[in-house]
Backbone atoms as SQL, in Angstrom:
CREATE TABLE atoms (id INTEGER PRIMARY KEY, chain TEXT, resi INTEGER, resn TEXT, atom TEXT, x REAL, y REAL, z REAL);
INSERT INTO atoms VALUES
  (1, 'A', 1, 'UNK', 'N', 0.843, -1.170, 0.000),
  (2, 'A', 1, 'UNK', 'CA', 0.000, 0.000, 0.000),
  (3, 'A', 1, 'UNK', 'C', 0.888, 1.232, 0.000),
  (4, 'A', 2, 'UNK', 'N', 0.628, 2.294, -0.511),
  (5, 'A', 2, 'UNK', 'CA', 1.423, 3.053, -0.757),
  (6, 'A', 2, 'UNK', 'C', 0.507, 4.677, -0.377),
  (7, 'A', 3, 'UNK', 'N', 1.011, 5.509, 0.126),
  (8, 'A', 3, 'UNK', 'CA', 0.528, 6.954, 0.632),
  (9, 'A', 3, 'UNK', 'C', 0.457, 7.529, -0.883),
  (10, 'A', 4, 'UNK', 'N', 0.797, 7.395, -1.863),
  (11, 'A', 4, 'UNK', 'CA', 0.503, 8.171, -2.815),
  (12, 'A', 4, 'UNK', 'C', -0.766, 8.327, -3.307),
  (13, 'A', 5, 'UNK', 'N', -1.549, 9.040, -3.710),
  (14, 'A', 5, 'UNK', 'CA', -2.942, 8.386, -4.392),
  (15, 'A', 5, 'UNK', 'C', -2.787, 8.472, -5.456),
  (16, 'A', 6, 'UNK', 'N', -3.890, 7.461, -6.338),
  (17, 'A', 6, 'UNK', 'CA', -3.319, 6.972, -7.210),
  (18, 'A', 6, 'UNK', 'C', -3.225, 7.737, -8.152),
  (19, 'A', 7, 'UNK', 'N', -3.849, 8.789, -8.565),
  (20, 'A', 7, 'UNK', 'CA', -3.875, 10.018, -9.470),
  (21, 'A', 7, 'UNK', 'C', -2.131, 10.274, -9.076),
  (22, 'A', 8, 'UNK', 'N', -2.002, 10.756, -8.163),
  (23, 'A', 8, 'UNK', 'CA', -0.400, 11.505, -8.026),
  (24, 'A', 8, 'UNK', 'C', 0.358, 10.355, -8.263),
  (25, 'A', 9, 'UNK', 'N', 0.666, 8.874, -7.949),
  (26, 'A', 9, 'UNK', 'CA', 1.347, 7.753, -8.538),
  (27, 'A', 9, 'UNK', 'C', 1.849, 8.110, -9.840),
  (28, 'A', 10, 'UNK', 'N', 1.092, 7.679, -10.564),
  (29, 'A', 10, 'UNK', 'CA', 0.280, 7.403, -11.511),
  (30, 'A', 10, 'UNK', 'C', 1.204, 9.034, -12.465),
  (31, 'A', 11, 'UNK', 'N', 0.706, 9.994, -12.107),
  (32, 'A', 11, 'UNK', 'CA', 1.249, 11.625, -12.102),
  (33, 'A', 11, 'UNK', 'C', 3.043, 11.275, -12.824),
  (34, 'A', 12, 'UNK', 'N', 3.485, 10.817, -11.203),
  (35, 'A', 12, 'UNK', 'CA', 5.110, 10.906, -10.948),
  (36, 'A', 12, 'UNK', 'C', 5.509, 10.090, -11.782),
  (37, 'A', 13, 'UNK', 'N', 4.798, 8.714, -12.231),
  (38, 'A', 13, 'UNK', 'CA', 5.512, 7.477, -13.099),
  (39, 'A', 13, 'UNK', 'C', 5.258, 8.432, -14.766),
  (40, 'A', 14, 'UNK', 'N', 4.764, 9.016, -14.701),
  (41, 'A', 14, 'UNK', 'CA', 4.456, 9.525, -15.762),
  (42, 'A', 14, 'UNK', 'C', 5.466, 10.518, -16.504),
  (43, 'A', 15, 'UNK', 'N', 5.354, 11.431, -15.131),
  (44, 'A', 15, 'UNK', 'CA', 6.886, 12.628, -15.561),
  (45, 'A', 15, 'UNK', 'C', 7.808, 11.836, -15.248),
  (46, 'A', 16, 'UNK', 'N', 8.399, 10.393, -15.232),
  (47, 'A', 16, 'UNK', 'CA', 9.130, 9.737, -15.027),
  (48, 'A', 16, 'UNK', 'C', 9.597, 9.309, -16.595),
  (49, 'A', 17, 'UNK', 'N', 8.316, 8.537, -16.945),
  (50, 'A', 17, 'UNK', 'CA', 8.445, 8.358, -18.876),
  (51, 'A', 17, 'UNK', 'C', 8.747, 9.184, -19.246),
  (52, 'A', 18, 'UNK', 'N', 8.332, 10.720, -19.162),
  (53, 'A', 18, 'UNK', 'CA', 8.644, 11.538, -19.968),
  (54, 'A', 18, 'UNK', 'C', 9.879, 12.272, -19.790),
  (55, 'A', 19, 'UNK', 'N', 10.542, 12.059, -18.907),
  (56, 'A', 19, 'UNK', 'CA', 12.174, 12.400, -18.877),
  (57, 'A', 19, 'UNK', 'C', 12.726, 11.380, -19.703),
  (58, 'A', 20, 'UNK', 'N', 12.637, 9.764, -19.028),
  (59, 'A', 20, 'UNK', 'CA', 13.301, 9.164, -19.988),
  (60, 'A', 20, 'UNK', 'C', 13.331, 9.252, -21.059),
  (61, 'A', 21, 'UNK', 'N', 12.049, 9.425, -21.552),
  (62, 'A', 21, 'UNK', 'CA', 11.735, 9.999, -23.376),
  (63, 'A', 21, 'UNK', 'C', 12.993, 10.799, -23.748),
  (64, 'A', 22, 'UNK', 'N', 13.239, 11.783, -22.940),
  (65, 'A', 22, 'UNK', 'CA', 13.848, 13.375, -23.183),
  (66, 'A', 22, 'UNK', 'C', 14.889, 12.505, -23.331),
  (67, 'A', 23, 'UNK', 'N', 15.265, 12.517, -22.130),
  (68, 'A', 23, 'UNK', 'CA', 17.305, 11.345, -21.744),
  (69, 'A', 23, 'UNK', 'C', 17.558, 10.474, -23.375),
  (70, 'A', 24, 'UNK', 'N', 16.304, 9.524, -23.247),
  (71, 'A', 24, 'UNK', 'CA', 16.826, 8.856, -24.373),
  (72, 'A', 24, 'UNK', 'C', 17.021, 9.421, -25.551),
  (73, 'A', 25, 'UNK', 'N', 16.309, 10.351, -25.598),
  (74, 'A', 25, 'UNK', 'CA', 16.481, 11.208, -27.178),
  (75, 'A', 25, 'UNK', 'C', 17.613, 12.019, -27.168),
  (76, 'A', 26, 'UNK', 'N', 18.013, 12.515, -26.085),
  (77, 'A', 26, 'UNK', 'CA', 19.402, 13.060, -25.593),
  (78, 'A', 26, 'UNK', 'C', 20.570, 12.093, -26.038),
  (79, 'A', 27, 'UNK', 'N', 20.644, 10.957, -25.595),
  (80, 'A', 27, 'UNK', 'CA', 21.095, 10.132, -25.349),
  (81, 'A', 27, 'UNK', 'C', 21.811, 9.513, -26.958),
  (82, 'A', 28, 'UNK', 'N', 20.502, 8.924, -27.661),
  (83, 'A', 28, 'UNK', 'CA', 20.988, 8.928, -28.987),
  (84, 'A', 28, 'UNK', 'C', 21.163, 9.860, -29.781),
  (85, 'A', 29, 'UNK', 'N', 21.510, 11.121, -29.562),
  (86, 'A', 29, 'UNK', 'CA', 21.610, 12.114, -30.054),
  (87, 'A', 29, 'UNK', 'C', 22.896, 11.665, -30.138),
  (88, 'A', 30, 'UNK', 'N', 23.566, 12.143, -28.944),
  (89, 'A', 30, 'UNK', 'CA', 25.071, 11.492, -28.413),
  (90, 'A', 30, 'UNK', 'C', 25.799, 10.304, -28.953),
  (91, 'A', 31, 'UNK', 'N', 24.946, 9.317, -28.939),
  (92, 'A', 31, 'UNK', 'CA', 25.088, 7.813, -29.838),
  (93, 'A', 31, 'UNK', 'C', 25.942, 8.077, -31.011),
  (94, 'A', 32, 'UNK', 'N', 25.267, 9.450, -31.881),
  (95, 'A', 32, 'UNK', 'CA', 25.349, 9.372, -33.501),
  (96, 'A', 32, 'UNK', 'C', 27.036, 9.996, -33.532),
  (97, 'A', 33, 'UNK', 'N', 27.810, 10.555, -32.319),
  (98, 'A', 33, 'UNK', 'CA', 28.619, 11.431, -32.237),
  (99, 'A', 33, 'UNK', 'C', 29.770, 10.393, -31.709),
  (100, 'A', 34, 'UNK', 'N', 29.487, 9.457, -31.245),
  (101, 'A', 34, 'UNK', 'CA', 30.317, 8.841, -30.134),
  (102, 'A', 34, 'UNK', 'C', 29.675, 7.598, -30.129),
  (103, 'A', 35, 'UNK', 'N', 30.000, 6.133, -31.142),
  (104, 'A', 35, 'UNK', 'CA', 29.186, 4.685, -30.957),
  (105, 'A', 35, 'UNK', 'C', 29.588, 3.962, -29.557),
  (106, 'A', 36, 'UNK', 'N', 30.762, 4.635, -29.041),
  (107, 'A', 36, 'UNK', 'CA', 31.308, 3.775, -27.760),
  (108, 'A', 36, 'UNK', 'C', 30.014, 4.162, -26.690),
  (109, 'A', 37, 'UNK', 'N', 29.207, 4.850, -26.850),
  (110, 'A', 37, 'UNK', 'CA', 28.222, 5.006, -25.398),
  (111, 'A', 37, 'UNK', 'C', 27.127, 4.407, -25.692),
  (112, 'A', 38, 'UNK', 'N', 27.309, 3.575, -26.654),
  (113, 'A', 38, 'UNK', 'CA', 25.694, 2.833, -27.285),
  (114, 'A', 38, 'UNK', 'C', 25.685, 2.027, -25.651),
  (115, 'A', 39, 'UNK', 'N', 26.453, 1.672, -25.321),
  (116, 'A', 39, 'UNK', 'CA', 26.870, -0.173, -24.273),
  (117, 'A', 39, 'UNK', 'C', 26.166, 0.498, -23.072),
  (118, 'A', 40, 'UNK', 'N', 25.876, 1.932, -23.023),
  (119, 'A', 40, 'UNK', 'CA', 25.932, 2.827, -21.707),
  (120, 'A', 40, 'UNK', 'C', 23.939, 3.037, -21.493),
  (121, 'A', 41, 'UNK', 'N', 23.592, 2.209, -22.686),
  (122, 'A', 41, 'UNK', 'CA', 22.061, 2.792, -22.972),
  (123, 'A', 41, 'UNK', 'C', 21.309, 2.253, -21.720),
  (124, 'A', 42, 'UNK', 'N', 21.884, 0.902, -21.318),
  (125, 'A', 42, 'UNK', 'CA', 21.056, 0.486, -20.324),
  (126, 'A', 42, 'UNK', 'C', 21.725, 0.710, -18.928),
  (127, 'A', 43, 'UNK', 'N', 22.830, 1.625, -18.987),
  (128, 'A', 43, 'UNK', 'CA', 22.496, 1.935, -17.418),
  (129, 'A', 43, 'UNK', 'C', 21.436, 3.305, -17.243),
  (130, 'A', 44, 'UNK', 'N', 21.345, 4.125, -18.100),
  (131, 'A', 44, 'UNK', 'CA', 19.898, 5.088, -18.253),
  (132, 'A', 44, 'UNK', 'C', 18.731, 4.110, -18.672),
  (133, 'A', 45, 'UNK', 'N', 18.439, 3.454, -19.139),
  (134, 'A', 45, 'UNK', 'CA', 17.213, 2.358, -18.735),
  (135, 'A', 45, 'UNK', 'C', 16.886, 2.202, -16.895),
  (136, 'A', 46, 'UNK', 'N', 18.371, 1.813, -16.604),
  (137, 'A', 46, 'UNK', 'CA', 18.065, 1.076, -15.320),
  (138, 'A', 46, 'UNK', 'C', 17.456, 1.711, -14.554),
  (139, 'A', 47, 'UNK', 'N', 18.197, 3.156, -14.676),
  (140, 'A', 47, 'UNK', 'CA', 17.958, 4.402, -13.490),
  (141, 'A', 47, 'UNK', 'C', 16.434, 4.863, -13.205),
  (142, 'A', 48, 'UNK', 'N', 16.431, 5.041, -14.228),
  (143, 'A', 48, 'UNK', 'CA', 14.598, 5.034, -14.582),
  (144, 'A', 48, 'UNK', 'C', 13.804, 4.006, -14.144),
  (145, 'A', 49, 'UNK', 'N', 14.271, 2.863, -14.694),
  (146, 'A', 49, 'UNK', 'CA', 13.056, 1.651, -14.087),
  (147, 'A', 49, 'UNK', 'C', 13.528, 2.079, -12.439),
  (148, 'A', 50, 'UNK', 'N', 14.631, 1.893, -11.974),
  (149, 'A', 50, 'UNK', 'CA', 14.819, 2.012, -10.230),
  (150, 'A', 50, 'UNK', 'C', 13.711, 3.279, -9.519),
  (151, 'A', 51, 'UNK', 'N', 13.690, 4.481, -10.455),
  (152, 'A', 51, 'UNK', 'CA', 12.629, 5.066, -9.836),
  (153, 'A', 51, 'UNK', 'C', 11.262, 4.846, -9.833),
  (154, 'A', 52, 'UNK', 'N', 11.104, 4.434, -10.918),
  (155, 'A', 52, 'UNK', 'CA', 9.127, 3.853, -10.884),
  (156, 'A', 52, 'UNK', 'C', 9.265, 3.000, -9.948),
  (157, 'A', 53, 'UNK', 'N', 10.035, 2.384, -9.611),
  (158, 'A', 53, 'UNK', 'CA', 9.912, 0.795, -8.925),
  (159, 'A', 53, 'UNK', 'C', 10.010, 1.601, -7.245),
  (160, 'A', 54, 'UNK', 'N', 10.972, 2.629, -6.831),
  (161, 'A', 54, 'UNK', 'CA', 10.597, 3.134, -5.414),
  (162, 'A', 54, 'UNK', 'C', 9.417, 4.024, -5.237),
  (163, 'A', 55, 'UNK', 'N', 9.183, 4.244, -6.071),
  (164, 'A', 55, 'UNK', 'CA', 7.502, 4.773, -6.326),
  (165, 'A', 55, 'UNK', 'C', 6.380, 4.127, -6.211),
  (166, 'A', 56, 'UNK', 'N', 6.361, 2.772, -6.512),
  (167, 'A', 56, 'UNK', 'CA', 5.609, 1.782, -7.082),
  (168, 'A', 56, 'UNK', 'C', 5.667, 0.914, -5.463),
  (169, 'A', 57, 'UNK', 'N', 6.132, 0.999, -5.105),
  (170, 'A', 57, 'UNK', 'CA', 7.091, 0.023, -3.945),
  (171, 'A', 57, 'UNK', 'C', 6.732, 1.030, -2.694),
  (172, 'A', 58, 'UNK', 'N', 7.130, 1.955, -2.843),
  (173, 'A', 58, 'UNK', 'CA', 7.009, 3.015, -1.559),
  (174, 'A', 58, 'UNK', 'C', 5.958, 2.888, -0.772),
  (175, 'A', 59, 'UNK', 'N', 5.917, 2.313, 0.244),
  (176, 'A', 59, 'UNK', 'CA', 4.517, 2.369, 1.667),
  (177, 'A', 59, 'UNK', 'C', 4.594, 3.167, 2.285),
  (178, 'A', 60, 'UNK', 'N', 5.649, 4.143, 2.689),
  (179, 'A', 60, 'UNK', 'CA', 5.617, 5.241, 3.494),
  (180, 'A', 60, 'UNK', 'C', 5.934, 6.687, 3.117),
  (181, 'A', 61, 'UNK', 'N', 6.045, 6.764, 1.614),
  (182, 'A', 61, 'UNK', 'CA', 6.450, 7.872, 1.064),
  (183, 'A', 61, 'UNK', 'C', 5.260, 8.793, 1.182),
  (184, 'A', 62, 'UNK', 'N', 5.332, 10.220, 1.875),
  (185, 'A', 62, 'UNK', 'CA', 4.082, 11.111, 1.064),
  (186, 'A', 62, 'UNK', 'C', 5.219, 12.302, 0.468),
  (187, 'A', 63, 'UNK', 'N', 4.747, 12.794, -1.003),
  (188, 'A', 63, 'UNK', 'CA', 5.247, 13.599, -2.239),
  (189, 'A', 63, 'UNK', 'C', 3.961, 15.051, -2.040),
  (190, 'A', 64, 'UNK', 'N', 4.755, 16.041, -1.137),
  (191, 'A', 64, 'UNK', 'CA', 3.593, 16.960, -1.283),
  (192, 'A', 64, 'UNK', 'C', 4.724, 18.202, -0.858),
  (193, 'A', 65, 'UNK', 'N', 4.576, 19.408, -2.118),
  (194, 'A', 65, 'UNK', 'CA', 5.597, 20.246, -1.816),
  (195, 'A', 65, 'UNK', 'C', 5.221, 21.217, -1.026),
  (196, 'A', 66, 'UNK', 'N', 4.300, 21.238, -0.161),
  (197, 'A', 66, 'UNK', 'CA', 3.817, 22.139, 0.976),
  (198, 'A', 66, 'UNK', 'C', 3.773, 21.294, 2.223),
  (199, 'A', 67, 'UNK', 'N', 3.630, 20.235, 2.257),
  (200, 'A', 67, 'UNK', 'CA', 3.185, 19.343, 3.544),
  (201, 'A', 67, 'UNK', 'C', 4.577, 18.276, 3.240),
  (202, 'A', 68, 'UNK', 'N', 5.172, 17.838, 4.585),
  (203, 'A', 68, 'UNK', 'CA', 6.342, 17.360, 4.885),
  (204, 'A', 68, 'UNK', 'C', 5.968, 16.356, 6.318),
  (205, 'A', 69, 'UNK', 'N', 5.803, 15.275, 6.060),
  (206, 'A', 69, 'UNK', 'CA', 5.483, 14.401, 6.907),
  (207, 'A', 69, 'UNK', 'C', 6.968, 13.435, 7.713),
  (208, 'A', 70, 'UNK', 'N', 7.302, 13.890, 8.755),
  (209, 'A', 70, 'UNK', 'CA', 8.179, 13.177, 9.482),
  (210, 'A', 70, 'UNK', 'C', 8.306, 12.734, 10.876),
  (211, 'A', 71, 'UNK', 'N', 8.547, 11.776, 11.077),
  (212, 'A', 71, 'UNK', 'CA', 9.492, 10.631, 10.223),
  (213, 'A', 71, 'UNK', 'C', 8.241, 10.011, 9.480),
  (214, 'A', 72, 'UNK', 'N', 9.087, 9.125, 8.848),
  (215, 'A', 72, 'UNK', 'CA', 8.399, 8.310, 7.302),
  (216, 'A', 72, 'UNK', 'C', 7.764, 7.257, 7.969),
  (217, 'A', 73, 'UNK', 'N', 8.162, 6.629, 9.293),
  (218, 'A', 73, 'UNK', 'CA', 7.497, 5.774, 9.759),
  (219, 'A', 73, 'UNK', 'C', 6.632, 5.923, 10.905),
  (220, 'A', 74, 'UNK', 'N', 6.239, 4.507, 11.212),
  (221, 'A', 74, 'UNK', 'CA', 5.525, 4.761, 12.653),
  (222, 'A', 74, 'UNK', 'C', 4.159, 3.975, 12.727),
  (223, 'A', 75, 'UNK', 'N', 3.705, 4.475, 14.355),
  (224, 'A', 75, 'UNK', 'CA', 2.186, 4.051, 14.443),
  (225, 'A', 75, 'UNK', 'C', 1.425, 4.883, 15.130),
  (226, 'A', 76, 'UNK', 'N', 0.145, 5.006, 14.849),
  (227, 'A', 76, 'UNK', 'CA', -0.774, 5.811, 15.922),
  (228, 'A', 76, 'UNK', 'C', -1.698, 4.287, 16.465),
  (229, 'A', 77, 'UNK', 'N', -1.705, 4.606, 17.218),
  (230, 'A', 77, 'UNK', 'CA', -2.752, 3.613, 17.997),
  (231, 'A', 77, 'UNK', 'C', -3.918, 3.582, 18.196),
  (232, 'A', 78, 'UNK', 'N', -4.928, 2.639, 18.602),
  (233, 'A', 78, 'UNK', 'CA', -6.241, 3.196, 18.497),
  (234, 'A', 78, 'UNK', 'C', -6.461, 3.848, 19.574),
  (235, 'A', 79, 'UNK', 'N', -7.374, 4.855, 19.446),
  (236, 'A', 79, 'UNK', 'CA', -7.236, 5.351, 20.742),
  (237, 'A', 79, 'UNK', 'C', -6.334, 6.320, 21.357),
  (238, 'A', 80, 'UNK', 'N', -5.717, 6.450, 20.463),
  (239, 'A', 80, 'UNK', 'CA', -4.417, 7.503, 20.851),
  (240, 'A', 80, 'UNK', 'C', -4.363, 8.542, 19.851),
  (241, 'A', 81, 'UNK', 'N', -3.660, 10.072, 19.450),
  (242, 'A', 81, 'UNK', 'CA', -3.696, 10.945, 18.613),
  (243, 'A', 81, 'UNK', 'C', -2.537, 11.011, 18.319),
  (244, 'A', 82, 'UNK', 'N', -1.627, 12.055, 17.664),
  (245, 'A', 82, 'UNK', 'CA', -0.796, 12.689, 17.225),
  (246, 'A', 82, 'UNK', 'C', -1.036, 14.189, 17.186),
  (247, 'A', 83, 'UNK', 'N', -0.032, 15.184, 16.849),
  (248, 'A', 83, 'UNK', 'CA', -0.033, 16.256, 16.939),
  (249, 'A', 83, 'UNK', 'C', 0.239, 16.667, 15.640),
  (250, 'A', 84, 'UNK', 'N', -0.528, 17.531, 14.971),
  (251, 'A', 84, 'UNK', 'CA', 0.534, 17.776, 13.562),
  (252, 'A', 84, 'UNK', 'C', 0.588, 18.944, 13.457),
  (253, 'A', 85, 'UNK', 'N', 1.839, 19.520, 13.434),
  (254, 'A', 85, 'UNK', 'CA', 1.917, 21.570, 13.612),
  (255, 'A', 85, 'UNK', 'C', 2.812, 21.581, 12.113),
  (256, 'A', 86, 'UNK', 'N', 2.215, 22.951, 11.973),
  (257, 'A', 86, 'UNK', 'CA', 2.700, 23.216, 11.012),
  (258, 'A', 86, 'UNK', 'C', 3.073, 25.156, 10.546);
């Protein structure tokens, strides 16, 4: 389960493709100039899949550039509150 909802998920994996898009088009741009960095294509593959996947994966992440939730972990209990100042 993941704190993201799924609209904002969903959002981030998205501007995620669309960098790689950019990178890769960057990328073989570079290719046409220099064939020795072809071998290099899939460590920019990797980097990318590694972020959808801590995105995808993330149970305690919240992504909100006004609200800052810390620490990442924890429990409230039943019966019990928290304080949240801000």
């Amino acid at each position: 389960m993941s704190l993201y909802p799924i609209k904002e998920r969903d959002a981030l994996i998205g501007n995620i493709d669309t960098d790689e898009t950019n990178e890769r088009n960057r990328f073989l741009t570079d290719v046409e100039t220099d064939p020795r960095l072809k071998d290099k294509i899939s460590i920019l593959t990797r980097s990318f899949q590694n972020k959808r996947t801590v995105i995808e994966n993330d149970q305690l992440a919240f992504n909100d550039s006004i609200i800052e939730i810390t620490p990442n972990e924890g429990q409230i209990y039943p019966g019990r509150s928290v304080e949240i100042s801000g």
